[in-house]
PDB file of the backbone (N, CA, C, O) and the ligand in Angstrom, with CONECT records:
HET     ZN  A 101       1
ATOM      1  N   UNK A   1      -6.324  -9.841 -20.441  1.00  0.00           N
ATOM      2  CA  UNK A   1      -5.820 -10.388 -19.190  1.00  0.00           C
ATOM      3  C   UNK A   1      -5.951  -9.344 -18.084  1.00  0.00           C
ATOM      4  O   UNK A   1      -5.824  -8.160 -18.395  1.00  0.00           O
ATOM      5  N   UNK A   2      -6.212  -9.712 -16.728  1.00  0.00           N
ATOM      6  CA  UNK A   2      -6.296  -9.047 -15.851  1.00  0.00           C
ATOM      7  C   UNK A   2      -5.161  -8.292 -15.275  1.00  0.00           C
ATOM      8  O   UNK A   2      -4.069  -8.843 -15.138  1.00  0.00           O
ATOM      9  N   UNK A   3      -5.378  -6.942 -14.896  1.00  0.00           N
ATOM     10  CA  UNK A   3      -3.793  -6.417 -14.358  1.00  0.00           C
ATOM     11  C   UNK A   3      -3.122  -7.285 -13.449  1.00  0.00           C
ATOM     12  O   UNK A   3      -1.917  -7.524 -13.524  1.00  0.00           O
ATOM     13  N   UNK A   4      -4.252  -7.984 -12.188  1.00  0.00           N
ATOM     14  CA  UNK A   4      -3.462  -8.645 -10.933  1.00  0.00           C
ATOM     15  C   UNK A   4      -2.945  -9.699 -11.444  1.00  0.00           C
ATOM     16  O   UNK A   4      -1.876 -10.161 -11.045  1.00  0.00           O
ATOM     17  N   UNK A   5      -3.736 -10.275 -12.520  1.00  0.00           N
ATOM     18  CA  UNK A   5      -2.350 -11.389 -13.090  1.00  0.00           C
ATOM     19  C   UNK A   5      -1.074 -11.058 -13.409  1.00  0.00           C
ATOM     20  O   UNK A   5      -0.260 -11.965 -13.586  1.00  0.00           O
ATOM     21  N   UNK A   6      -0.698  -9.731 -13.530  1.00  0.00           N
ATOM     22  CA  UNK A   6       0.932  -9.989 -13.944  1.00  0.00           C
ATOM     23  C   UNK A   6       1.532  -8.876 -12.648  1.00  0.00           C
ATOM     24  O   UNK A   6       2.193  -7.838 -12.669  1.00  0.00           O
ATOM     25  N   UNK A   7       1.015  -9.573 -11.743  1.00  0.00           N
ATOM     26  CA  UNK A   7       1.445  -9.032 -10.262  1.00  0.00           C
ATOM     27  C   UNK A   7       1.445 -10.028  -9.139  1.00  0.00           C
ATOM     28  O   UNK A   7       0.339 -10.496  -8.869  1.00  0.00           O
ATOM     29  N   UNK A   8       2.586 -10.490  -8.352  1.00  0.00           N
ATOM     30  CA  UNK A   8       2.393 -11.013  -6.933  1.00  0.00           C
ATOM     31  C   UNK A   8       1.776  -9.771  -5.727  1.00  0.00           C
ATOM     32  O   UNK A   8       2.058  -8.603  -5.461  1.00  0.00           O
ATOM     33  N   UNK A   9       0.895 -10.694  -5.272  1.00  0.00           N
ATOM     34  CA  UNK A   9       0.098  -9.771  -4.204  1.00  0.00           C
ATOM     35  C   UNK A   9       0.807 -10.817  -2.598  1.00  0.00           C
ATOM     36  O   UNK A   9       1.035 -11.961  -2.203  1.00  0.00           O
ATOM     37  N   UNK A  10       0.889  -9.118  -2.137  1.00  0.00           N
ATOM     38  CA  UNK A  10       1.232  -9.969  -0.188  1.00  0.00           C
ATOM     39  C   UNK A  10       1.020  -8.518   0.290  1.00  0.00           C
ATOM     40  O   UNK A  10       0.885  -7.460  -0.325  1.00  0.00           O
ATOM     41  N   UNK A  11       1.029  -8.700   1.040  1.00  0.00           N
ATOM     42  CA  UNK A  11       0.551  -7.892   2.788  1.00  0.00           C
ATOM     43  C   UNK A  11       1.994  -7.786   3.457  1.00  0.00           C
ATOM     44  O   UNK A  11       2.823  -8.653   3.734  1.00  0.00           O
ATOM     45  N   UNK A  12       1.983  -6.165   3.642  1.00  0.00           N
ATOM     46  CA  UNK A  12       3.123  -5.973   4.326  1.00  0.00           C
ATOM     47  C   UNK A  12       2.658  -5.082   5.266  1.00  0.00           C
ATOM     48  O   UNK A  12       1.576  -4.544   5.030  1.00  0.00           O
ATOM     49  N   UNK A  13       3.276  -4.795   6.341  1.00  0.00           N
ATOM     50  CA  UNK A  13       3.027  -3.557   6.896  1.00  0.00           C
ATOM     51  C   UNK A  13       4.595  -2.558   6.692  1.00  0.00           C
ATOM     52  O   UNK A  13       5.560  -3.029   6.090  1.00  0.00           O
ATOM     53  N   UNK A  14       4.605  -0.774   7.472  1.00  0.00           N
ATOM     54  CA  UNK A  14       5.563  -0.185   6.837  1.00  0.00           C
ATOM     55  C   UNK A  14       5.278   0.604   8.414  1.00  0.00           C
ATOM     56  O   UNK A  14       4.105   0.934   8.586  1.00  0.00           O
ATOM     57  N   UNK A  15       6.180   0.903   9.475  1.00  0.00           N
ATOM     58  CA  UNK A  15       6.097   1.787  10.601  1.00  0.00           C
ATOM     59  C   UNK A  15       6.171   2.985   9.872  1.00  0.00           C
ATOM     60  O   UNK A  15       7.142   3.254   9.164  1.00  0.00           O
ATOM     61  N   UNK A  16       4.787   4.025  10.065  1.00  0.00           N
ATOM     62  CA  UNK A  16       4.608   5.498   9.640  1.00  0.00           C
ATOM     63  C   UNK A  16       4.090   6.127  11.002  1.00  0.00           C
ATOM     64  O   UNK A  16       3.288   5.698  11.831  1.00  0.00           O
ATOM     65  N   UNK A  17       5.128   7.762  10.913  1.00  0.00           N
ATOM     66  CA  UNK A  17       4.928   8.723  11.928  1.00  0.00           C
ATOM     67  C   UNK A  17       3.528   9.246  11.223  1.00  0.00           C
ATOM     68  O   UNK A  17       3.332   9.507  10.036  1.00  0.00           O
ATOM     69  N   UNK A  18       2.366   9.331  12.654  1.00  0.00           N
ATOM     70  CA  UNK A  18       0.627   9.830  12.100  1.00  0.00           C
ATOM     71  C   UNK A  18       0.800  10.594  13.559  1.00  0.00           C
ATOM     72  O   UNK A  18       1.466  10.255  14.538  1.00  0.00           O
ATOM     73  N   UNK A  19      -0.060  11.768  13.342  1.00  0.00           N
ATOM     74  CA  UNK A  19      -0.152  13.075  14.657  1.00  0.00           C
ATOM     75  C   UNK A  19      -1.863  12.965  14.919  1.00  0.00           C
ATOM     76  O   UNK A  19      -2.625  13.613  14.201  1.00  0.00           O
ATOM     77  N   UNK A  20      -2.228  12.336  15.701  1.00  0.00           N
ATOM     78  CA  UNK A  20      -3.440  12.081  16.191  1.00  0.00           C
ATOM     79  C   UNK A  20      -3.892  13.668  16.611  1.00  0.00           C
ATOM     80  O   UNK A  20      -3.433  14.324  17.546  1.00  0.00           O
ATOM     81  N   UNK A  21      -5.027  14.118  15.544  1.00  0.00           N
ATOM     82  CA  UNK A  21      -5.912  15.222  15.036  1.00  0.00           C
ATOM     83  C   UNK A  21      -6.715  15.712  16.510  1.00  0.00           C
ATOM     84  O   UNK A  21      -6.857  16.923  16.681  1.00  0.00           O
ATOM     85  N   UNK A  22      -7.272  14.678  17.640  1.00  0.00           N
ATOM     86  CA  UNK A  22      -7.896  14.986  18.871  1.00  0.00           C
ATOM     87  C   UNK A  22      -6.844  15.273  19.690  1.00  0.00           C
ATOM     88  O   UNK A  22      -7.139  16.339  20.232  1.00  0.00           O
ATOM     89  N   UNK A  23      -5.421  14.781  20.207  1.00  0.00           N
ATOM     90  CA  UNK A  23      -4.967  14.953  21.397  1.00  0.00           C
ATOM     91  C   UNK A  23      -3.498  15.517  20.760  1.00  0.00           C
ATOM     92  O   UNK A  23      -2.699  15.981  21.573  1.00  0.00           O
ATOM     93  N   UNK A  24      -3.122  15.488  19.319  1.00  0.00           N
ATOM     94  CA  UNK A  24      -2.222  16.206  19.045  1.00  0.00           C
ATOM     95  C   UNK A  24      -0.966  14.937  18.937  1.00  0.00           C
ATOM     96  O   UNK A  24      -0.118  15.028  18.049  1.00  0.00           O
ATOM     97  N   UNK A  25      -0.947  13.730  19.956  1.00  0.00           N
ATOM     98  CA  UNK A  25      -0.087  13.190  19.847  1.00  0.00           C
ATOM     99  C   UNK A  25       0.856  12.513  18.588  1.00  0.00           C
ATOM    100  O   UNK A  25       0.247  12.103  17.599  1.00  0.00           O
ATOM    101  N   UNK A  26       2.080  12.419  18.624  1.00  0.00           N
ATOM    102  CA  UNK A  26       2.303  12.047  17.487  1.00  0.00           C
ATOM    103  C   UNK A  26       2.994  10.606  18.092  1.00  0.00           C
ATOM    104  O   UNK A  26       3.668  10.623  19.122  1.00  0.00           O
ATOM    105  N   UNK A  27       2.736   9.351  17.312  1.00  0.00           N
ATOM    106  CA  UNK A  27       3.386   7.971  17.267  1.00  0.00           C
ATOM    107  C   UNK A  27       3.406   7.271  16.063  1.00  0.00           C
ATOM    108  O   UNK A  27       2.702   7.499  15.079  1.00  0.00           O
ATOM    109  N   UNK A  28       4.058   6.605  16.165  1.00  0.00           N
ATOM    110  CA  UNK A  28       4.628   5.897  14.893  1.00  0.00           C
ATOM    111  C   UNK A  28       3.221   4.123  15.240  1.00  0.00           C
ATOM    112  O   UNK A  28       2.868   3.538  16.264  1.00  0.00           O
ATOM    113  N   UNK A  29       2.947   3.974  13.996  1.00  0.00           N
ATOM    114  CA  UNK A  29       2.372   3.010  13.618  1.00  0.00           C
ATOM    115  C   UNK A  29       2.222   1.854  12.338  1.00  0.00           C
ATOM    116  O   UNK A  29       2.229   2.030  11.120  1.00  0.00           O
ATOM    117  N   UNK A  30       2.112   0.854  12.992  1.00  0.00           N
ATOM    118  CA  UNK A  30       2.702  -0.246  11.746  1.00  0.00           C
ATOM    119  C   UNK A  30       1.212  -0.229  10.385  1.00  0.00           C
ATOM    120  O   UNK A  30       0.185  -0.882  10.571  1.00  0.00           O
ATOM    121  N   UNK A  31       1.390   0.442   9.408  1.00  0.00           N
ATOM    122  CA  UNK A  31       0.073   0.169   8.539  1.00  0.00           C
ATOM    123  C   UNK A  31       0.064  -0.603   7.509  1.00  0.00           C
ATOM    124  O   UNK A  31       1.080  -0.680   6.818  1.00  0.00           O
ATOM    125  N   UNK A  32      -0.885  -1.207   7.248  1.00  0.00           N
ATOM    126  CA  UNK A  32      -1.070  -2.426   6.397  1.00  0.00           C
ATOM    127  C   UNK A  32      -0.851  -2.074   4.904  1.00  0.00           C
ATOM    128  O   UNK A  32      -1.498  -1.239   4.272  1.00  0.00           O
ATOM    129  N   UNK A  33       0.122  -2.810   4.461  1.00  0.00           N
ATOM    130  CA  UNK A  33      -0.264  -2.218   2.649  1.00  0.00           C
ATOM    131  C   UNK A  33       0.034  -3.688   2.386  1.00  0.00           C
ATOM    132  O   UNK A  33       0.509  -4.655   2.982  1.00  0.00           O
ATOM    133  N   UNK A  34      -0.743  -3.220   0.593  1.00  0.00           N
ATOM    134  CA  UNK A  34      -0.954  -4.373  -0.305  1.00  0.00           C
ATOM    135  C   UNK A  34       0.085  -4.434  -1.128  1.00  0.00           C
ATOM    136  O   UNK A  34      -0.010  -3.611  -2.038  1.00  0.00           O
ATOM    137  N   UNK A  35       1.247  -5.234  -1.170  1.00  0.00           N
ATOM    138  CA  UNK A  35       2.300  -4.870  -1.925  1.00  0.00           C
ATOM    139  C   UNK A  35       2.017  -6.039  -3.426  1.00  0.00           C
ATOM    140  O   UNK A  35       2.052  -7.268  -3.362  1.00  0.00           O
ATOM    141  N   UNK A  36       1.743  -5.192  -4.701  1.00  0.00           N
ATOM    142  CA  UNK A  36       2.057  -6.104  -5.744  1.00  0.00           C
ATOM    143  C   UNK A  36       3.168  -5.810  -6.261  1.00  0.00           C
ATOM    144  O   UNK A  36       3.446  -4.620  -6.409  1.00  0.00           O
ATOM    145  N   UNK A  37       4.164  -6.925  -6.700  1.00  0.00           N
ATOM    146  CA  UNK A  37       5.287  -7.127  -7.091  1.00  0.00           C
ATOM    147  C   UNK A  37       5.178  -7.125  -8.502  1.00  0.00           C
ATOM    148  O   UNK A  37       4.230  -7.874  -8.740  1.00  0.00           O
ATOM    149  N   UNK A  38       5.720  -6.608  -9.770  1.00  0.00           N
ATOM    150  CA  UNK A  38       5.773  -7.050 -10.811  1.00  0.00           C
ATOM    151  C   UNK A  38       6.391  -8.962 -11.277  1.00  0.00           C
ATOM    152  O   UNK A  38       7.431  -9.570 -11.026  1.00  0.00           O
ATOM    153  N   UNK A  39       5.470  -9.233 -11.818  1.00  0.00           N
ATOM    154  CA  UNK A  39       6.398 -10.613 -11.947  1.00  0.00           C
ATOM    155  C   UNK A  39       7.598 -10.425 -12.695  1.00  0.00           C
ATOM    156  O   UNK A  39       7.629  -9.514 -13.523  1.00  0.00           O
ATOM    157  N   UNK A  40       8.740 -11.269 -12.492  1.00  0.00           N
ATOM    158  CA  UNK A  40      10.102 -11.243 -13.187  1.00  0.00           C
ATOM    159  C   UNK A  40       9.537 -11.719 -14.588  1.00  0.00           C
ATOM    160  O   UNK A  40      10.162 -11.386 -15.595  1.00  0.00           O
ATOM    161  N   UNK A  41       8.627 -12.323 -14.682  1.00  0.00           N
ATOM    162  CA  UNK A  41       8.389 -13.072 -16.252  1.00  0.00           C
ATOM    163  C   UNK A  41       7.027 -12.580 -16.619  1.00  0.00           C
ATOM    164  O   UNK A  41       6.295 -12.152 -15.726  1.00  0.00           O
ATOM    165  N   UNK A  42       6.573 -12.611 -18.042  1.00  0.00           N
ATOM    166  CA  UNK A  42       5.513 -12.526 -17.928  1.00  0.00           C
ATOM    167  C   UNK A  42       4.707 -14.480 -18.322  1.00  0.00           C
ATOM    168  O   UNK A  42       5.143 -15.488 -18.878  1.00  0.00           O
ATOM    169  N   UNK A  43       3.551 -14.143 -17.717  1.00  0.00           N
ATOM    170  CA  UNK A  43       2.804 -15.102 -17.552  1.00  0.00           C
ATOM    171  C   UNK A  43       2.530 -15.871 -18.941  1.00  0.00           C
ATOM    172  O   UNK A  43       2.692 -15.249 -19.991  1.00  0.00           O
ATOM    173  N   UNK A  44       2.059 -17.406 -18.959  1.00  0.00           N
ATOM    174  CA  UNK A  44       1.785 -17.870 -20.152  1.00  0.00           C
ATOM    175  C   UNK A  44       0.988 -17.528 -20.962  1.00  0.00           C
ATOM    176  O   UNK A  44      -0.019 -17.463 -20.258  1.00  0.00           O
ATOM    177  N   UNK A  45       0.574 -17.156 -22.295  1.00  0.00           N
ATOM    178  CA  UNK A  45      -0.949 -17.297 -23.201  1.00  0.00           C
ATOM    179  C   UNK A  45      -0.798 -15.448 -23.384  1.00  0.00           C
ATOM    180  O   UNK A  45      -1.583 -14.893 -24.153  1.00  0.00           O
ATOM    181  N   UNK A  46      -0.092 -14.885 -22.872  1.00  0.00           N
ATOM    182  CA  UNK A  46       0.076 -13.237 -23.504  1.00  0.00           C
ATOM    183  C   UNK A  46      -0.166 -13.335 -24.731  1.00  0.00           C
ATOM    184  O   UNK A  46       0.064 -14.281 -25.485  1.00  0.00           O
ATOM    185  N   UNK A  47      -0.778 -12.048 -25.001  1.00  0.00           N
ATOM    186  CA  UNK A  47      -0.831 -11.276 -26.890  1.00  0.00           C
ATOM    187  C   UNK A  47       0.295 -10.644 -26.861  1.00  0.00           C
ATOM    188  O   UNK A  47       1.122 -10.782 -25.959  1.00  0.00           O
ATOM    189  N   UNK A  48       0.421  -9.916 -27.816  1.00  0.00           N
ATOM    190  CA  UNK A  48       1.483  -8.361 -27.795  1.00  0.00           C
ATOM    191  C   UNK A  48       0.722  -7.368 -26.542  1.00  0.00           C
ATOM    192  O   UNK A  48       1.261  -7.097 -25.469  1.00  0.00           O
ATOM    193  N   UNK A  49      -0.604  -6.930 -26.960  1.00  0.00           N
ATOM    194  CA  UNK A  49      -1.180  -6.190 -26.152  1.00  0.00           C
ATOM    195  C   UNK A  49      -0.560  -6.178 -24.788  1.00  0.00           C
ATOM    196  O   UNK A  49       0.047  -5.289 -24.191  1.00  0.00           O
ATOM    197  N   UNK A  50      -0.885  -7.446 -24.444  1.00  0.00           N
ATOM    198  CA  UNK A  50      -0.072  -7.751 -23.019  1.00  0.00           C
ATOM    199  C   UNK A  50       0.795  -7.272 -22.910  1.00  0.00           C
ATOM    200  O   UNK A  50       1.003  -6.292 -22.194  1.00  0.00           O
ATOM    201  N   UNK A  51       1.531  -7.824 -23.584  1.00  0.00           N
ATOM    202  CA  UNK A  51       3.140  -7.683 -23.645  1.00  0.00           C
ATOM    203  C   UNK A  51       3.500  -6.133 -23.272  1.00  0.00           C
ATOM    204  O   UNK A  51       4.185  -5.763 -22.319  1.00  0.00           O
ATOM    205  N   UNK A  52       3.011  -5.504 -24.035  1.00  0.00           N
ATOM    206  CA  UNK A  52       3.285  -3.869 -23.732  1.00  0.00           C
ATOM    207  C   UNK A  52       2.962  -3.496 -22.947  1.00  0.00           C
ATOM    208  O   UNK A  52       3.472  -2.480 -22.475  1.00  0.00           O
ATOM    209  N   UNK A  53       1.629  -4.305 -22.217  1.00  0.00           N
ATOM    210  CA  UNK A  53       1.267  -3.546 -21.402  1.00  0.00           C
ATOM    211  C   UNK A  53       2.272  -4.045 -19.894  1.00  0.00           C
ATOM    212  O   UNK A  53       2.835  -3.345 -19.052  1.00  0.00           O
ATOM    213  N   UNK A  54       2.199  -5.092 -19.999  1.00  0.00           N
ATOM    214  CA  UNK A  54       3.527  -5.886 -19.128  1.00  0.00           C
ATOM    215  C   UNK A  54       4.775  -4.655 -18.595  1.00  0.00           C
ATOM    216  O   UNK A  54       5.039  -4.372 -17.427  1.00  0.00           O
ATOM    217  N   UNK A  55       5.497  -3.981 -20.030  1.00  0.00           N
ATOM    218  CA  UNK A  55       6.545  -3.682 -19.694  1.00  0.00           C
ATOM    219  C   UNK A  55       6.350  -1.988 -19.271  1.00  0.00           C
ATOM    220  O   UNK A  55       7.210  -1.179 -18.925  1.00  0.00           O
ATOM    221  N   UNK A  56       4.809  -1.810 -19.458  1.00  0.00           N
ATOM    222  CA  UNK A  56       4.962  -0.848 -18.589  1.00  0.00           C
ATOM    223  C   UNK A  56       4.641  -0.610 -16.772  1.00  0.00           C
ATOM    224  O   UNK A  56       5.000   0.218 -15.936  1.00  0.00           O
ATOM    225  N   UNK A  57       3.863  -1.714 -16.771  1.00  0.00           N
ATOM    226  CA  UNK A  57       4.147  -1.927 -14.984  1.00  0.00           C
ATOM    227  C   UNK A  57       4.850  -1.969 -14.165  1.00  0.00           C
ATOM    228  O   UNK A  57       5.847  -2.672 -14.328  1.00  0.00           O
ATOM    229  N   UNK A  58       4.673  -1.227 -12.866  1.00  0.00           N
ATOM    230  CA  UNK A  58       6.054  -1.009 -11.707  1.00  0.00           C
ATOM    231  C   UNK A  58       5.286  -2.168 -10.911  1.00  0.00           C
ATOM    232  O   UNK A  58       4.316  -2.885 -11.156  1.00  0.00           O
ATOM    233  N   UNK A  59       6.071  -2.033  -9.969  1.00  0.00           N
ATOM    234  CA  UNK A  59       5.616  -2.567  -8.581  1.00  0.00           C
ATOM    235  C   UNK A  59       5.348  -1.553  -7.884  1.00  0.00           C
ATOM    236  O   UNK A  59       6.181  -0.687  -7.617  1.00  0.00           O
ATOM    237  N   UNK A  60       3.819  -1.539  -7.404  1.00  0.00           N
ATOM    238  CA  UNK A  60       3.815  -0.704  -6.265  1.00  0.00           C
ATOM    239  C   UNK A  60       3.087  -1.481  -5.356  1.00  0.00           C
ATOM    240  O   UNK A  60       2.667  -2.619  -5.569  1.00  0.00           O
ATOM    241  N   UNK A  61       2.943  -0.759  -4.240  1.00  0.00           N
ATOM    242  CA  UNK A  61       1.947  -0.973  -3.296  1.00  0.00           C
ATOM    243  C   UNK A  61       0.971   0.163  -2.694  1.00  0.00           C
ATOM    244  O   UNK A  61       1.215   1.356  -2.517  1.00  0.00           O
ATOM    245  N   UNK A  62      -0.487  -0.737  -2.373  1.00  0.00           N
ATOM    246  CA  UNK A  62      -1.662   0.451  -1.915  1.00  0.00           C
ATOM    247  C   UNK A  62      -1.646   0.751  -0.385  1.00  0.00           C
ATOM    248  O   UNK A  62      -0.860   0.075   0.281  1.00  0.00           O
ATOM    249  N   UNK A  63      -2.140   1.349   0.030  1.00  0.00           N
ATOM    250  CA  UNK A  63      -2.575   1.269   1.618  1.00  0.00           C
ATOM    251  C   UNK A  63      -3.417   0.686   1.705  1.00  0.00           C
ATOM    252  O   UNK A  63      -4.089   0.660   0.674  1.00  0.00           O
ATOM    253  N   UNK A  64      -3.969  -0.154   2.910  1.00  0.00           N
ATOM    254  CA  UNK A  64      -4.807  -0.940   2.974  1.00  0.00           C
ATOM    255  C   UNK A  64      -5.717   0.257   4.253  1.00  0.00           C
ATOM    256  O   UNK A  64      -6.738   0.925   4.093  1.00  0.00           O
ATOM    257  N   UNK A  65      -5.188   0.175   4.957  1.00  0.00           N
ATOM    258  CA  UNK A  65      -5.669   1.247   6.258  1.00  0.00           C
ATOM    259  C   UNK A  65      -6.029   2.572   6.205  1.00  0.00           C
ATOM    260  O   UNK A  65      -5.112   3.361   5.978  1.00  0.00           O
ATOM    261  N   UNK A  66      -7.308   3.083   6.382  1.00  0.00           N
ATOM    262  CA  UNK A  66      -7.557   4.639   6.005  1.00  0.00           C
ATOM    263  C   UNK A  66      -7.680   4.924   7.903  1.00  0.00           C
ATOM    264  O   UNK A  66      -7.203   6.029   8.165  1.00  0.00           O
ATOM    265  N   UNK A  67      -8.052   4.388   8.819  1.00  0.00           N
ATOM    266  CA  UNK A  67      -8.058   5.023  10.085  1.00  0.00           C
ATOM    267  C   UNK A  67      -6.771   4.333  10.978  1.00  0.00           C
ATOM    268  O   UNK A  67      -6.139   3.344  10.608  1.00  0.00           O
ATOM    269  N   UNK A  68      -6.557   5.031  12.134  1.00  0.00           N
ATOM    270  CA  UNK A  68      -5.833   4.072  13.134  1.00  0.00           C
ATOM    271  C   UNK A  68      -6.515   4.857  14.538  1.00  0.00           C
ATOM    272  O   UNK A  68      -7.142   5.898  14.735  1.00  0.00           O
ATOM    273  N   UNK A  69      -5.901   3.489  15.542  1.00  0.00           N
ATOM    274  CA  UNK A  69      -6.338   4.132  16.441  1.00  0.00           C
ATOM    275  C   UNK A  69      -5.404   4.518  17.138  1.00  0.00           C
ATOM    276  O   UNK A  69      -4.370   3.850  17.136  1.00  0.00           O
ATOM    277  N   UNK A  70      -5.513   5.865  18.039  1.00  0.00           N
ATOM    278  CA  UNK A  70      -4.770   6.575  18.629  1.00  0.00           C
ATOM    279  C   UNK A  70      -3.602   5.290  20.142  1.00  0.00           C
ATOM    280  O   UNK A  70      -3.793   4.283  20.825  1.00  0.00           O
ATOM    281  N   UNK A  71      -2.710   6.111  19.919  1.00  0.00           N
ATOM    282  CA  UNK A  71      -1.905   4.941  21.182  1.00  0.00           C
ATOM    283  C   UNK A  71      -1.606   5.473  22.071  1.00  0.00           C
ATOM    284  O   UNK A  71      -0.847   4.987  22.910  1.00  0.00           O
ATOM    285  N   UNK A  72      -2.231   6.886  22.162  1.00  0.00           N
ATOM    286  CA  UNK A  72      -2.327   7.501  23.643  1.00  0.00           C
ATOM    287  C   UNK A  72      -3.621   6.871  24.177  1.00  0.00           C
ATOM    288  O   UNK A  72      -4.729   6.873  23.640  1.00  0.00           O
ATOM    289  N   UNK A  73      -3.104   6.119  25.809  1.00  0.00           N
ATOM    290  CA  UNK A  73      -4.436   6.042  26.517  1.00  0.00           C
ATOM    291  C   UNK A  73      -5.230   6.408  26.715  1.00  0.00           C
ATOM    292  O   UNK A  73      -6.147   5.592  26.808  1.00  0.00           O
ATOM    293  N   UNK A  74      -5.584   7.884  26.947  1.00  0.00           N
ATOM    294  CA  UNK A  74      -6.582   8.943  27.541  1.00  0.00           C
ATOM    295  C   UNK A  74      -7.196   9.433  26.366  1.00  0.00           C
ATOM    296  O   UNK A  74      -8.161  10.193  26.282  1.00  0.00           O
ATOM    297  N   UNK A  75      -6.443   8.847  25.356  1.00  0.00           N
ATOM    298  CA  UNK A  75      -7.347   9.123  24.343  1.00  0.00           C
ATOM    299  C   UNK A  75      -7.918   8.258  22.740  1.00  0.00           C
ATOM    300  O   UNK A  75      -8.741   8.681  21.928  1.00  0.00           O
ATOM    301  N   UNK A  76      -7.240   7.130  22.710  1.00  0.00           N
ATOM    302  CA  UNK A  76      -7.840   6.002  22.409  1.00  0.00           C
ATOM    303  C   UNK A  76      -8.791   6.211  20.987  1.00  0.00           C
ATOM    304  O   UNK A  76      -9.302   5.291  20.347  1.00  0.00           O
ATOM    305  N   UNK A  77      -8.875   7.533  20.705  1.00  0.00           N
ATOM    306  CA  UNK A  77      -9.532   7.632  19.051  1.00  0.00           C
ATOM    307  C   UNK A  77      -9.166   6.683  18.005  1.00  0.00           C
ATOM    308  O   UNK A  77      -8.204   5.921  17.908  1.00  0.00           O
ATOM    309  N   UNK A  78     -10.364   6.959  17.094  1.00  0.00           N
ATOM    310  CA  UNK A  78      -9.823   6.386  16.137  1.00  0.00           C
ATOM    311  C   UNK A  78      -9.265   7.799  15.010  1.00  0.00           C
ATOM    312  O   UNK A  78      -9.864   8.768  15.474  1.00  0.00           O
ATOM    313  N   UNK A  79      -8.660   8.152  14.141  1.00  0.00           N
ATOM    314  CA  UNK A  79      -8.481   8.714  13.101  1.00  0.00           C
ATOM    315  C   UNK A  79      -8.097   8.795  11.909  1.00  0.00           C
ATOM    316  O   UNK A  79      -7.012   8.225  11.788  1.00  0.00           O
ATOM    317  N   UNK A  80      -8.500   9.272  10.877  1.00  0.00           N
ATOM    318  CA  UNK A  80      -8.138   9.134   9.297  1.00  0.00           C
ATOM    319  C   UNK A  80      -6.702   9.099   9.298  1.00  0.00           C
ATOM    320  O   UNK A  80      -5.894   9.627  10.062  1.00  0.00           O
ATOM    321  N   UNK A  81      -6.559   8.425   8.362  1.00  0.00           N
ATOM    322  CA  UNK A  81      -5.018   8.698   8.282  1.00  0.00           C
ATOM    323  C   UNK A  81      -4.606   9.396   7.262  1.00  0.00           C
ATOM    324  O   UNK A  81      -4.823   8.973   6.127  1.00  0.00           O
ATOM    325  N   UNK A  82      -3.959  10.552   7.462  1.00  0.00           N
ATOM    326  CA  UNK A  82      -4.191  11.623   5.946  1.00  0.00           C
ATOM    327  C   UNK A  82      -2.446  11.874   6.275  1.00  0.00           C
ATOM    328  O   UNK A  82      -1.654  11.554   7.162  1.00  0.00           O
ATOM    329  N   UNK A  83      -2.415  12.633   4.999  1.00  0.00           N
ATOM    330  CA  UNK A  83      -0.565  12.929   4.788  1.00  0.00           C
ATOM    331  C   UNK A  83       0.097  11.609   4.339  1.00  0.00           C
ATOM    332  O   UNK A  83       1.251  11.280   4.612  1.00  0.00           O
ATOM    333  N   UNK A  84      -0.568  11.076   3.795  1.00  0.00           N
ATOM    334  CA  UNK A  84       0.443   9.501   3.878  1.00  0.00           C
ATOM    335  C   UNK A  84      -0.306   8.920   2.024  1.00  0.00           C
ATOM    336  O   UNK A  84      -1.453   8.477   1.948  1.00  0.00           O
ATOM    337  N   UNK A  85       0.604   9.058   0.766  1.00  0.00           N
ATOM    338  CA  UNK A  85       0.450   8.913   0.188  1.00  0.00           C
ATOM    339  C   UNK A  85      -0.418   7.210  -0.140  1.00  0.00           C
ATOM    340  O   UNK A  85      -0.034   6.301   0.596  1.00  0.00           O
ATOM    341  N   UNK A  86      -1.253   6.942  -0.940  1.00  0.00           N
ATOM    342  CA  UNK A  86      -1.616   5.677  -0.522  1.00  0.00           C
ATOM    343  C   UNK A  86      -1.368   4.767  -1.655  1.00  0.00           C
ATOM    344  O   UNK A  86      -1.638   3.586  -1.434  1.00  0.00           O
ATOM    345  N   UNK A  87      -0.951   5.041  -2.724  1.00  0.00           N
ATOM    346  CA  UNK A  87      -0.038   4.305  -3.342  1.00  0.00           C
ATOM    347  C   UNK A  87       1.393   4.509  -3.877  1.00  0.00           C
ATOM    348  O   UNK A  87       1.698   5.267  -4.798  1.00  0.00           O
ATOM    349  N   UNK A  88       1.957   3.978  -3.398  1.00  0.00           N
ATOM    350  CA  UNK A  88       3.577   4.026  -4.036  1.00  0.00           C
ATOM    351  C   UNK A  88       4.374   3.396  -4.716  1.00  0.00           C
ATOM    352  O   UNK A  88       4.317   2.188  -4.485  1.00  0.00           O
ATOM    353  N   UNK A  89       5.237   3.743  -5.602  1.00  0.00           N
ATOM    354  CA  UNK A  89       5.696   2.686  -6.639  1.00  0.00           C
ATOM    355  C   UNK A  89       6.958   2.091  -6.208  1.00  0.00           C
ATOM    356  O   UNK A  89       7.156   2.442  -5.045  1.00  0.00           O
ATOM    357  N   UNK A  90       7.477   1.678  -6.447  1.00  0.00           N
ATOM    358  CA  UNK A  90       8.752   0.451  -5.956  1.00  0.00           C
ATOM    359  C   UNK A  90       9.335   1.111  -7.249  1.00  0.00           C
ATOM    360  O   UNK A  90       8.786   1.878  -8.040  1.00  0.00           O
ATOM    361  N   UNK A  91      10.614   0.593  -7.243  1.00  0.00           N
ATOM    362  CA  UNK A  91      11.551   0.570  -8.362  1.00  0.00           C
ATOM    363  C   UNK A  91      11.678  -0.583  -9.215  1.00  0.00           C
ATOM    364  O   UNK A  91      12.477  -0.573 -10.151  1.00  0.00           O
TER     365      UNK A  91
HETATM  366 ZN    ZN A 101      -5.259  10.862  20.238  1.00  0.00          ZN2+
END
């Protein structure tokens, strides 16, 4: 069975402080992540295999966004977005 089957997938965003690398500025920006949820149950037609493998899955979510663009006017870049872990686990 596939991992994303025993996961709900949605789109969230999360406001993160990023320090724009050309003009220095620092602003907060909304970035896109992929949040999979562990399901509360597991799904129909599991083996054991599954099963174990089931109860070791968290919920996390990925980043979806590797650049942003700068929200200073005068300077309007785009830049990587680094310092910002890109997957994280939920509890
Ligand atoms: Zn900038």
């Amino acid at each position: 069975m596939e991992e994303r089957a025993f996961f709900r997938e949605s789109e969230t965003t999360k406001p993160m402080t990023l320090n724009c690398p050309f003009c220095r500025t620092t602003d907060t920006y909304d970035l896109r992540w992929m949040l999979r949820k562990k399901l509360d149950q597991l799904p129909r037609g599991v083996d054991e295999r599954d099963r174990a493998r089931f109860a070791k899955f968290a919920s996390y979510m990925v980043l979806l966004d590797d650049k942003a663009m700068c929200k200073n006017m005068r300077c309007r870049k785009r830049f990587e977005i680094t310092g910002v872990q890109s997957v994280a686990f939920l509890d």
